[in-house]
Structures are given as structure tokens and as C-alpha cells.
N, C-alpha and C positions, 0 to 999 in steps of 0.2 A: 518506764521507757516512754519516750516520745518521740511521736512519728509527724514527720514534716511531708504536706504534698506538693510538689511544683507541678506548672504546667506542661513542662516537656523534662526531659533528660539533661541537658547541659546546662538549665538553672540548678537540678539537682544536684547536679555535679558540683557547682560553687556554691550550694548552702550544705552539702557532707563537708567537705572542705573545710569552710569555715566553724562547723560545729564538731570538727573532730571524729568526724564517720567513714572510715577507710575500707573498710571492710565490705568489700562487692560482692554483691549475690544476685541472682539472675531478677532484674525488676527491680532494685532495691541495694540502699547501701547502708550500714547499720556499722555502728561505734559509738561511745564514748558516752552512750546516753541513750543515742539518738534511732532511729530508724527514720530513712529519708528514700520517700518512693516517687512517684512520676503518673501525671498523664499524658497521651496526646494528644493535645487538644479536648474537643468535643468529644469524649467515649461511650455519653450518652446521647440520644438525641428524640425526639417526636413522634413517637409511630405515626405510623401511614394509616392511611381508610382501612388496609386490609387486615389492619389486626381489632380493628372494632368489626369486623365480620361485614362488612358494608362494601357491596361493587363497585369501586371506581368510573365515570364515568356514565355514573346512569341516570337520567333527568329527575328519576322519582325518587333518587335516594338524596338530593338536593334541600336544604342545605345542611351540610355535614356539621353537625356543633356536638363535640362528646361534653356530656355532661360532667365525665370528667378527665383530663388528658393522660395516656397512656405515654412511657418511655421505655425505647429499646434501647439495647447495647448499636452501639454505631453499626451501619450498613454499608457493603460495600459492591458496586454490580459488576455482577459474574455473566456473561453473556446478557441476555432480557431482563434475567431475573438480578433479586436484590438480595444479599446471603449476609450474616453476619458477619462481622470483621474478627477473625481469628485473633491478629494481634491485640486489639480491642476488650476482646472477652478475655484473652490472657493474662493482660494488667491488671484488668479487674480484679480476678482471681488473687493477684499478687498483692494489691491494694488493699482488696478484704482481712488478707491474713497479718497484712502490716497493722491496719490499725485496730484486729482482733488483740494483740501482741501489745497494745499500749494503751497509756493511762489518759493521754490527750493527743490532741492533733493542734500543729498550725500547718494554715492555711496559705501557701507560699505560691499560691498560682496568681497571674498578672493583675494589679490592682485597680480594676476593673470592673466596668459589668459583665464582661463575657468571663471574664476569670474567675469572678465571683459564682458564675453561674454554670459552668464549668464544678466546678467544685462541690456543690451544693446536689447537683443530678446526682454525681458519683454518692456522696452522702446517701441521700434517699434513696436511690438506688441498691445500697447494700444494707439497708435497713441497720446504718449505724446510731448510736446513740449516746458514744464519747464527747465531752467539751471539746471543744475545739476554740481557738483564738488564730486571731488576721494579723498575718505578717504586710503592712503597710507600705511602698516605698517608692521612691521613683527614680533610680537606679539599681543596677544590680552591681556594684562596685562594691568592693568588701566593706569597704565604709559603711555604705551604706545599708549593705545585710547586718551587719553588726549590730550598727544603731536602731536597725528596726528590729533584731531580734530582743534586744535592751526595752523596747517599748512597744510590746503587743500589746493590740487590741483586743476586748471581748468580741468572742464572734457574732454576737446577735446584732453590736452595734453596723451591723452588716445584712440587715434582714431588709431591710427599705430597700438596700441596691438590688438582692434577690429577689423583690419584689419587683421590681422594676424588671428585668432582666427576663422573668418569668412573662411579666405580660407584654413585654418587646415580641418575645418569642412566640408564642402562644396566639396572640393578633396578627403576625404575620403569617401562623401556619393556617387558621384560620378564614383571611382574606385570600389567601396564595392559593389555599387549596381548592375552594368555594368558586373562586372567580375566574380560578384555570378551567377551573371542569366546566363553568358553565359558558364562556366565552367557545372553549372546542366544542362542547356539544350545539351550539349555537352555530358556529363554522362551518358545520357538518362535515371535517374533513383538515387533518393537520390539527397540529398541539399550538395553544396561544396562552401562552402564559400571561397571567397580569400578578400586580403585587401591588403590597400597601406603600412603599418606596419607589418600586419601580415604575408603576405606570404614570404616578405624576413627572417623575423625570424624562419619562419617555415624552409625556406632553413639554416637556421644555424645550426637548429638541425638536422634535416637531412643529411645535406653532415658530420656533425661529429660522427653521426652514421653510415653512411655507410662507413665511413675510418675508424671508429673503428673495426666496424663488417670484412671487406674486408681485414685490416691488416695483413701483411703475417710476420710473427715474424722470423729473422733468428739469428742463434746462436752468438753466441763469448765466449772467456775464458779470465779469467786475473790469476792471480797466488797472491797468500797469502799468506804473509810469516809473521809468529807469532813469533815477537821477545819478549825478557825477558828485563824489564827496574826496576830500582828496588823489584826485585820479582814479578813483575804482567807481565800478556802476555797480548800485543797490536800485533794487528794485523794492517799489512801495505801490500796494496794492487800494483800489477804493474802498473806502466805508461803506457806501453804498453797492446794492448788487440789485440786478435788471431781468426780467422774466421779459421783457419783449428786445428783442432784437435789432429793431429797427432803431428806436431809443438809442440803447447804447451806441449803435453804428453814430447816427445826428449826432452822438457828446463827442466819441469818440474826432470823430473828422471836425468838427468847432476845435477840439484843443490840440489840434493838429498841428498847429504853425505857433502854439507857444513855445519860447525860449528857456526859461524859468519856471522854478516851482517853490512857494516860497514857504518857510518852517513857521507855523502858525502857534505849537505848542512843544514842550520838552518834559514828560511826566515821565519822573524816578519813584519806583515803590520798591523800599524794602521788605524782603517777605521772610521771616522768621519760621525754617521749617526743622520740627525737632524729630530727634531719631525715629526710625521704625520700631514697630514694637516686636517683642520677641517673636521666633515663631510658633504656633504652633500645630498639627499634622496637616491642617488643612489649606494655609496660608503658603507651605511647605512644598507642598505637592501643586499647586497653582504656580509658584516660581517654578518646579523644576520643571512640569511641562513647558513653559513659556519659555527659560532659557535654555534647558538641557533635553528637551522633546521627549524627558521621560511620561508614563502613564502614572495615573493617580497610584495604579497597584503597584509598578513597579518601583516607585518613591515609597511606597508603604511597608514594601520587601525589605529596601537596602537602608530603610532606619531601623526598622525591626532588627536585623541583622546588627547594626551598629550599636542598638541599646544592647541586644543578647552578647556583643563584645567588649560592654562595658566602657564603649566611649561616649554615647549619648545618653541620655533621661528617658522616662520611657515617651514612647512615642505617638500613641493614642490619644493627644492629650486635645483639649479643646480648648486651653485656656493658653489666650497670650501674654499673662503675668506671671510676675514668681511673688514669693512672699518675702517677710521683711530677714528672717530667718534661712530664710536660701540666699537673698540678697549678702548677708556678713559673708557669703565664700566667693562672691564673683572676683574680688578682689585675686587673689590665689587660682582662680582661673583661669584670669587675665596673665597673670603672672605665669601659666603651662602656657599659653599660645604665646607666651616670648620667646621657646623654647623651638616651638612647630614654624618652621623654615618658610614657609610664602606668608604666614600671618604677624613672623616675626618682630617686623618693621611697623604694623600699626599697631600692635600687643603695648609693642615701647611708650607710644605717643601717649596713651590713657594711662601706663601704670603711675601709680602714685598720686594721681587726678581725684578731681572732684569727681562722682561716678554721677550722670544720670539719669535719676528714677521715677522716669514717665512710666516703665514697665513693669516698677514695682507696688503691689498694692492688695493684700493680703484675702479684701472683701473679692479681686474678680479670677483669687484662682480657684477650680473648683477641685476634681479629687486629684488630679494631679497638676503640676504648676509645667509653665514654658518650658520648650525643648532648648535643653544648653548642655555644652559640654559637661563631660565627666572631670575628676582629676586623673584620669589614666589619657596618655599624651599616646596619641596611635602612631604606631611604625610601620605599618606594614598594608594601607589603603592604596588603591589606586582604580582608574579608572571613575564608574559612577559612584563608587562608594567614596570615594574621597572627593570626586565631587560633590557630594550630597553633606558630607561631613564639614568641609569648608565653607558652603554655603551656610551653614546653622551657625559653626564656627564664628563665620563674617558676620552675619547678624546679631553673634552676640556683642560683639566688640561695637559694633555701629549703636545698638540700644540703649550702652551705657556713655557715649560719647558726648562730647557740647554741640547743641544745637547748630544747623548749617543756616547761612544766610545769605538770599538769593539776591539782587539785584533786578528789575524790572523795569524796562525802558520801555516810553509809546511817544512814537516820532507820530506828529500829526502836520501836513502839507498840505496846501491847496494850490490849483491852478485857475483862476476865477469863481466859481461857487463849488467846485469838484473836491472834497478831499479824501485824502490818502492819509495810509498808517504805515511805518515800519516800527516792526516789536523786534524786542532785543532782550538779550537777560546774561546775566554776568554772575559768577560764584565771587560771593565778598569772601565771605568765609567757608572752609571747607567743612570742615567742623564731622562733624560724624559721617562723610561723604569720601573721605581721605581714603577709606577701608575699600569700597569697590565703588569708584568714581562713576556714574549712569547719567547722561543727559536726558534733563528730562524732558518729555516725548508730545505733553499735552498741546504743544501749539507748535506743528509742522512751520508755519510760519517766520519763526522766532530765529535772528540771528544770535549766535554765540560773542561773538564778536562782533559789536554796532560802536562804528566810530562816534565821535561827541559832536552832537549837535548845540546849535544854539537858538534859542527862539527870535525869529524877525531873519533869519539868516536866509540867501536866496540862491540857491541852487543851479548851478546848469542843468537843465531838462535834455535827455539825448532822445526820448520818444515815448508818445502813448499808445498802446493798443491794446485790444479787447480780447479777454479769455475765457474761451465757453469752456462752463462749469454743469456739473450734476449732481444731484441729491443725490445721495449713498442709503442704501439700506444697512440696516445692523450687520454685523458679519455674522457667518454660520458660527456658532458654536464650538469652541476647542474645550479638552476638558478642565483646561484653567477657569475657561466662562463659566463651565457648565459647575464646578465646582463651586464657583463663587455664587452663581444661580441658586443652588441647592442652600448654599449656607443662608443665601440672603432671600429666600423664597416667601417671606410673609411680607416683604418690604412694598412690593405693589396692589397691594387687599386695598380696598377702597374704605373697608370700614375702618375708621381709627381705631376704635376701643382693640380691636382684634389685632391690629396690625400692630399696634401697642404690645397686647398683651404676648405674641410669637416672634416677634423681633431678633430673639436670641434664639430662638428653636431652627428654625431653617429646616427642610426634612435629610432624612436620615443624620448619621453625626461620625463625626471627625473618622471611626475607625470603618465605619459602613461604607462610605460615600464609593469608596474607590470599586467598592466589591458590587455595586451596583449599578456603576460605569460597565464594567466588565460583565456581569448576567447579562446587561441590552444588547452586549456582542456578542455574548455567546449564544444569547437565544436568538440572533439575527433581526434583531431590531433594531440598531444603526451600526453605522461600520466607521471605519477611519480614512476618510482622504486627506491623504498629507498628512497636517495636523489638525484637520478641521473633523469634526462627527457629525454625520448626515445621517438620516433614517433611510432603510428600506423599503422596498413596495409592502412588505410586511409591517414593517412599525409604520406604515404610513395609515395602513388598512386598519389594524387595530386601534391607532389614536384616533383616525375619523369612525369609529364604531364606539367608540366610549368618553370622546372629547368633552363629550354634556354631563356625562355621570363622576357620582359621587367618588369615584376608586380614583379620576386623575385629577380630583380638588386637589392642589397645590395648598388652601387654606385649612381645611381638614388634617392633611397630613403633617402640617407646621403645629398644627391644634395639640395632634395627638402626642407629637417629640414633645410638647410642651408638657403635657400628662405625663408621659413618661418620667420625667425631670422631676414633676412634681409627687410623683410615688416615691421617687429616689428618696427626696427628700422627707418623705414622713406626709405630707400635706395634701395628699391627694391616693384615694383608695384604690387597690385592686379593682376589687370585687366592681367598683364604679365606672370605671376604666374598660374591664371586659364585656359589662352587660353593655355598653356602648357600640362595644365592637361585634358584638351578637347582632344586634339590630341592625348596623351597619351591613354586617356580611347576607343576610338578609333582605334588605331592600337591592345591594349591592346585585345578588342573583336573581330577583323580580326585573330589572334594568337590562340586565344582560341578556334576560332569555325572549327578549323581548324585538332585539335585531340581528340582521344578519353582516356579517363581515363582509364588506365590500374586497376582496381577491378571489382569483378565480384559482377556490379549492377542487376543483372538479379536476378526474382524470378521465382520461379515453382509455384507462383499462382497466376491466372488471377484474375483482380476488380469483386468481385459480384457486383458490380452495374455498372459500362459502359461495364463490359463483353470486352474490347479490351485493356486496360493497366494493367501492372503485380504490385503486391503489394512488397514494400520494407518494411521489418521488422528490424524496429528500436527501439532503445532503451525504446524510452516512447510510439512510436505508429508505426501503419502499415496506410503506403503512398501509394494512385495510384500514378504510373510516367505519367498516362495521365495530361497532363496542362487542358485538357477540364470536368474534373471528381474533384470533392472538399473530394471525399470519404477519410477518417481518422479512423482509429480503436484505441482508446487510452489503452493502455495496464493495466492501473491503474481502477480498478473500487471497489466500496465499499469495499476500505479500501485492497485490494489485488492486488497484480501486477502479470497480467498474466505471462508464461512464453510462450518460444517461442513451446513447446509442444502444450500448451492449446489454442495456436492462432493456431496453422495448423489443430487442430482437430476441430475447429470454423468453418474454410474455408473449409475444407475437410470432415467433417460428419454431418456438421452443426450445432454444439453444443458439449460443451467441455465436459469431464467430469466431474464427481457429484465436486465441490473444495468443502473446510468445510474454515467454519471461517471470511464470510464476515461480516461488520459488517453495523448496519441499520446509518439511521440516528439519530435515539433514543438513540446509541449504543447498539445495544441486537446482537447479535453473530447468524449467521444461514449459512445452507450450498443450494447451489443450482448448477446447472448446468448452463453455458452462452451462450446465445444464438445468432444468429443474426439478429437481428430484419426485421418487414417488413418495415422501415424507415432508412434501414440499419444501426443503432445503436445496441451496445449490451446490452441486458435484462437478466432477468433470469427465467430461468425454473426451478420452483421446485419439487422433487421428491415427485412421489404418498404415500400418507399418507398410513401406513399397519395398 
């Protein structure tokens, strides 16, 4: 017998399927050979401080390093506390006796580091010690389960990604765990998260809002002169530009009473620009925000969704090539989107075409290749998912298209020693541009249409005048920037060798990036206006409290993805990798406990219950800052969320007043006052009957 694991339930569904396994049993589906079971997700994960016996939060048990790491069955919280995950522990159960039951395993969870490591937990976890071999693939299309069940891997050649993946993990629970405790206990007051990811991203947003915010705009002028060219007026801007005023005013009123403006020069450059490269997760989710206002996550949801549908590749991918061997099927792909109704008409234009393979190139893909269509032709998308679909769709058609070729005009004029420029640019050829036509953007300047000049030719002049101008600061941050920040984050290191050697690391990677956007919101460290991400008074206070230190190097962090990479691949040790990160998490908490967090953590009300630490009122509930006090006030109670009025008048009068509108567990609606209990929980008092 042989038992197959996938990472969820509906992969499993299509590899019984495919292997002849019909036969459903709770957790598990078995036929024809086979036994094919399921995780979800993560089943295992990291113990916390409390199961090495150690009290969170307490300066002297500082720095946490277990010398060796413990793993629990996933957790999941149950009010305060954190409880095992029932369904969790129940797979497992099911999983142990599946692969008690059989002679081998493959390993059919997402081909990946996290899948791989996924897999691996559950493994050691139940103290298995059947072969197992790697189901490989980067579709889930039958084809492609097929052919990868045809050509399994051994599974050790999988030990380097497990490596890898282990001290991914492992370094971040380490740096997370060490530098949250010591930043709050530093605080004296509210939870400050930092991380090995996050708080240099947090510094990205930050220092770009405080050079936006701190920007000091100084003027300049240039001069305009609206000449006649066939009956229509074009306006042509100076080459030169003026920081004093008066200047330009003297040029200005001298070429006041000229009639003419005469063409000095007429320069054509063509510019040969060839396809974009494929995409891949990260490239992806920077288009979608910029043109469809999706977030990094939400793009990362509705590809995930569309590989688990079998219409894309998988989607984690970091690599914007395919190989020369996925290359023979574009041909056949191209051929499905002649089929699919808005892509129809450019599907046409390439089939049968010379294909080309800027994007094909077998050395830069790495475990999986560029996201492109499946051969399964989807029916039934709409909304974001078909537009996310179309988009990858379009890019694949444009990647293997003929090169576009742009036109580039520079009109140059003068009126006595003054001269002017009008820019212009023209599409010669459409060429891979035909698929979704974009103007390009880089020179606001730039007419589309500039009629033909001639050199020596003299113009009617209709007037000059002066346009005050200012320097612009960077703009804030959208998470398309922020995204492309992250990837290109070793690119501004002063040191060459280093900038050199992290170039392609960038921190975090392709499948992290999005989930780390989203922790700086969730723990209230920047927020979203519009489409822009701004920091908090919180993330503002935390980044100028660790700005200097070593946790938000931006070059550190690119250092270490770079290590990671280099475990992946065989050429770089564990063991070498973590003793770094020991050291690191270690100076890391000498740093930290060493200042105080510039916001004002302080309250004006003492704990009614240890009566010596003051309560922080937070978003979902009000905290003692005593570590010796468990006291919690949760702001949410039947069906209402208090406000920060009806908590002081809790603390302060000892009951809120009358609120209306809570509702029962029955659902019936009633009003009452709240109280503080003598178990120090909140109750209700209700109003005397008249």
C-alpha cells in the first residue's frame, strides 16, 4: 500500500482521482493501491516560552535560545488562553494510522519550502520512519500530476530545502520572540512586536514618510513659449531652469516682443523595446495593486485559488523564466487563449509565429518556473479572479511576442540665446504592445502626436511666459513600491561586494512579502490611505527606538535570505546560519533594553485588581503593564463594543452607563448598564423595573 500526503483536502481530492482511490473514509481516501490523506496547512508548529517552563515576559529569563526546539500540534485561542486545535490533533491521528498502514509515502504537499516543511514536522512528529519520495510539479492539472507521479523524486534529495525552511523558521521565532519581549518590557506598558522581516520593512515605510513629510520644496521657473505649427499651438518648454526670480522675470519680458522662434535641431531615436518578462508572484501583485487596487494578499489569495483550480502554475514562484522544456508547450497554450473570448484576437496574431525567448532560459528558473497558463481554458471567472487571470494570461502572450518599436523625437528651438525643447514619441511598431496597448508614462512632457518638423524652419511665436515650478519629494509608499523595495532592498548598500553578493535576495520572498504587509496592519504599525501606507504614532515610535539597531538593517536581512538560499542549495550550513542568529538575537536584546520607547504608554488608571500597574486601553481590550497581574478587560461584550468613554466610566464610577441594544444569546435585544464584576470580569446591571 501506498499513502500519498497533500497539503489540504481538494489537492487530495485530485491525486485519489487520478490514482484510482474512491473509496472515502473520514480523513482519507484509499483504492486501487493507494491510501491518500491530507493536511491543513501547518498541523505542526513552534512551541511557545511556556512549554520550556520559562515566563514570558520577564527581563531575567532574557534571552530565550532552547537548546533544542520543541513542536506542538497547531494552537488555536480560546478566549486568553491558547488550546490545541481539535481538528488538528484529529488528522494527525488519521495520518499516523495512514502511513502505519503502508509501505511508502509520497510527499504531494505544495513544492515548496513551506510545503516541504509542512510535511517534514508532521514526519518527525509522529515518529515515522517509512521512505518516502517528492511528488514535484508546478501545476496541479492532471497532466501534470500524472507526469509527476511517472517521475518521483527521492526524498532526501529534499533535505537542503528542509534545511532551509527549518532555519527560516526557527530564526524568526527566535528574533520575534527575544525582541518582542524585550522592546515591551522596555515600553513598560503595551505589546511592540519586532521581527526579523518586519521591522526592516517597517523602517522602509518609515524613513519614506518622514522624507516625504520633512521635504522642504524649493522653487524654480522655466519659460513656455507657445509656438503655431500648422494652425494649432504647441507649447515648448526651456532647457534651462531658474532658482532666482527676478532672472527669469528680465528673460522673460526681453523676449516679450519676439515674433518667431526658430528650429535649431530635429533628432529621431529609435528605441527597440522587447517584451516584458513573464510574471512571477511578486511582479504580479505590484501590477495588481497599481492597476486593480488589489493588496499584496489579496492577489496572493486569488492565484492561489486559480492554481488550486487548475488554471494557473503554481503561484509562489520567484522566478520570471520557464525552461526550454516548458517552452515546447507555449505553443498549445497560445493556441487555448485563441479559444478564450477577450484574448482571442491577439492569441491569433502570434499563433504559428516565430515565438520570442527573452523569457526562456533554463539557468534563471529556480524550483518553480514563471506563472502561465494551464491547458485547462476557465469558464466560469469573473470579477477579480478573471481579472488576475487575464492579466498573467496577457503577459504571457506579450512575453513571447516581436519586439515593439518606439519612435523618439527632440524638437530643439531658440529665440536669441533661449532654447526650448518639444519631446514627442510615436509607436513604429506595435509589436508585443497590440495585447494591452499602455502609454508610456516616464516623460509627462512627451506629445503622442508631434507634427513634423524641419530644421532651420521659423515658426510664429504666439507668446512667452514663466512657470513656477517645485521640487517633489518621493511619494509615500503604495504596497506596489513597497513590494518592489523589499525585493530590491540590497540595491542601495554603499558596499559593492555586498550589494553584489544580495542583489537577488531582497528581504523576505515572493510567498512572505504579502503576509508581512499585512502583520504591520494588523499589529498597527502603518495603515492604508487610499492607496498609499503611512505609519502610526506607533510604528512611528518603534522605528525611531530601533532605527540604529541591528533588527532593522535592511542589509543584514537581504544577507541572511541570501543564506537561506544558500542552505537550499547545499552550500551553506545550518548549524552556521543559526549560531549567527544566536549571537544576533543576543546583542539584538543588549540594544533593546537599553532605551525607552518614545509614546506615551502611560495610563491614568491603576489595575483594580493588583492595584500597582496602570491599564493600557487598546483596541479589543484594556491590559495591566504588570507581568505579575493576568487582569484583561475585552471591550467586545454581547454583541457591543465598548467605547473608550464607557471603559473609564467602568474604572472610574464603577459602571457604565444604561448602553441599549445588546443582544442575548437567544438573540433578543435588551439594554443594561456594565459592570465590574467581583471576579473582575464585566457583567451587567440592569435597570430597576418602574
Amino acid at each position: 500500500m501506498i499513502a500519498i500526503i497533500a497539503e489540504k483536502p481538494s489537492v487530495a481530492r485530485d491525486l485519489a482521482r487520478i490514482v484510482g482511490a474512491k473509496n472515502k473514509k473520514e480523513g482519507y481516501i484509499e483504492g486501487n493501491g493507494y491510501v491518500v490523506t491530507w493536511a491543513f496547512g501547518h498541523l505542526i508548529s513552534l512551541a511557545m516560552p511556556d512549554a520550556y517552563g520559562i515566563e514570558r515576559f520577564r527581563k531575567e529569563n532574557l534571552p530565550i535560545i532552547p537548546e533544542e526546539f520543541k513542536h506542538i500540534v497547531r494552537q488555536v485561542k480560546s478566549g486568553k488562553d491558547w488550546k490545541t486545535d481539535l481538528s488538528a490533533n484529529k488528522q494527525l491521528k488519521v495520518i499516523k494510522e495512514v502511513f502505519n498502514q503502508c509501505d511508502k509515502i509520497i510527499v504531494a504537499t505544495d513544492a515548496g519550502r513551506e510545503g516541504e516543511l509542512i510535511f517534514r514536522l508532521i514526519y518527525n512528529h509522529l515518529k515515522c520512519d517509512k521512505p518516502f519520495e517528492r511528488l514535484w510539479i508546478s501545476s496541479l492539472t492532471d497532466n501534470a500530476i500524472r507526469e509527476g507521479l511517472n517521475n518521483l523524486h527521492p526524498g532526501n534529495d529534499y533535505d537542503s530545502l528542509y534545511e532551509s525552511a527549518k532555519a527560516r523558521s526557527e530564526a524568526d521565532w527566535l528574533v520575534g520572540i527575544n525582541a518582542t519581549q524585550a522592546m515591551t518590557l522596555s515600553a513598560d506598558g503595551g505589546t511592540y512586536s519586532l521581527g526579523r522581516v518586519q521591522t526592516p520593512t517597517l523602517s522602509m515605510v518609515c524613513n519614506r514618510f518622514i522624507e516625504n513629510r520633512d521635504f522642504k520644496p524649493s522653487k524654480y521657473w522655466q519659460l513656455k513659449a507657445t509656438v503655431k505649427k500648422f494652425g494649432n499651438p504647441i507649447n515648448a518648454l526651456s532647457i534651462d531652469k531658474w532658482e532666482d526670480e527676478n532672472s527669469v522675470k528680465s528673460i522673460t519680458h526681453r523676449l516679450k516682443g519676439a515674433k518667431e522662434i526658430k528650429v535649431i535641431s530635429v533628432e529621431e531615436k529609435e528605441v527597440n523595446q522587447d517584451p516584458p518578462l513573464l510574471y512571477d508572484l511578486t511582479s504580479l501583485q505590484k501590477d495588481a495593486n497599481t492597476k486593480l487596487n488589489l493588496s499584496a494578499e489579496k492577489t496572493l489569495s486569488i492565484v492561489q485559488g486559480l492554481y488550486e483550480k487548475k488554471y494557473l502554475s503554481y503561484p509562489r514562484t520567484g522566478s520570471r523564466y520557464i525552461s526550454e522544456d516548458v517552452f515546447a508547450e507555449i505553443p498549445s497554450r497560445i493556441k487555448l487563449l485563441g479559444k478564450y473570448p477577450e484574448l482571442s484576437e491577439f492569441a491569433s496574431k502570434i499563433e504559428g509565429f516565430v515565438l520570442n525567448k527573452k523569457s526562456v532560459n533554463d539557468n534563471k528558473v529556480t524550483d518553480h518556473h514563471a506563472l502561465i497558463v494551464t491547458e485547462n481554458l476557465p469558464k466560469d471567472l469573473a470579477g477579480d479572479e478573471k481579472a488576475i487571470y487575464e492579466m498573467v494570461a496577457s503577459r504571457m502572450l506579450e512575453a513571447f511576442m516581436e519586439k515593439s518599436v518606439k519612435v523618439s523625437t527632440t524638437v530643439t528651438l531658440s529665440i536669441d540665446d533661449i532654447r526650448f525643447t518639444i519631446k514627442g514619441s510615436r509607436i513604429k511598431i506595435l509589436g508585443w504592445r497590440v495585447v494591452r496597448f499602455e502609454k508610456d508614462t516616464e516623460d509627462e512632457e512627451e506629445i503622442s502626436s508631434l507634427p513634423e518638423f524641419y530644421e532651420g524652419e521659423t515658426l510664429p511665436l504666439l507668446k512667452v511666459e514663466s512657470l513656477e515650478k517645485q521640487t517633489r519629494p518621493k511619494p509615500l509608499h503604495t504596497e506596489a513600491s513597497l513590494l518592489s523595495a523589499m525585493e530590491t532592498a540590497g540595491k542601495d548598500i554603499d558596499d559593492p561586494e555586498l550589494r553584489e553578493s544580495i542583489k537577488d535576495s531582497g528581504i523576505g520572498t515572493p510567498a512572505t512579502r504579502a503576509n508581512i504587509i499585512e502583520t504591520l496592519l494588523t499589529r498597527g504599525y502603518i495603515e492604508r490611505k487610499k492607496k498609499q501606507l503611512v505609519p502610526t504614532e506607533k510604528g512611528l515610535a518603534v522605528y525611531q527606538a530601533v532605527k540604529e539597531m541591528q533588527i532593522a538593517n535592511v542589509e543584514l536581512t537581504g544577507n541572511w535570505e541570501k543564506r537561506l538560499s544558500e542552505i537550499e542549495k547545499g552550500t551553506f550550513s545550518y548549524d552556521e546560519f543559526m549560531e549567527g542568529i544566536k549571537d544576533f538575537t543576543m546583542k539584538t536584546i543588549e540594544e533593546i533594553m537599553t532605551v525607552k520607547i518614545a509614546v506615551d504608554v502611560a495610563s491614568p488608571h491603576v489595575c483594580p485588581k493588583c492595584q500597582t500597574g496602570r491599564l493600557k486601553l487598546m483596541p479589543k481590550l484594556a491590559k495591566c503593564n504588570n507581568p505579575d497581574c493576568d487582569f484583561l478587560m475585552f471591550r467586545t461584550i454581547a454583541g457591543k463594543v465598548l467605547s473608550d468613554k464607557q471603559f473609564e466610566d467602568i474604572l472610574k464610577k464603577g459602571k457604565s452607563a444604561l448602553i441599549k441594544g445588546f443582544k442575548s444569546k437567544a438573540g433578543k435585544s435588551f439594554d443594561a448598564h456594565v459592570i465590574l464584576g467581583e471576579d473582575y470580569r464585566l457583567t451587567f446591571q440592569f435597570p430597576e423595573r418602574k
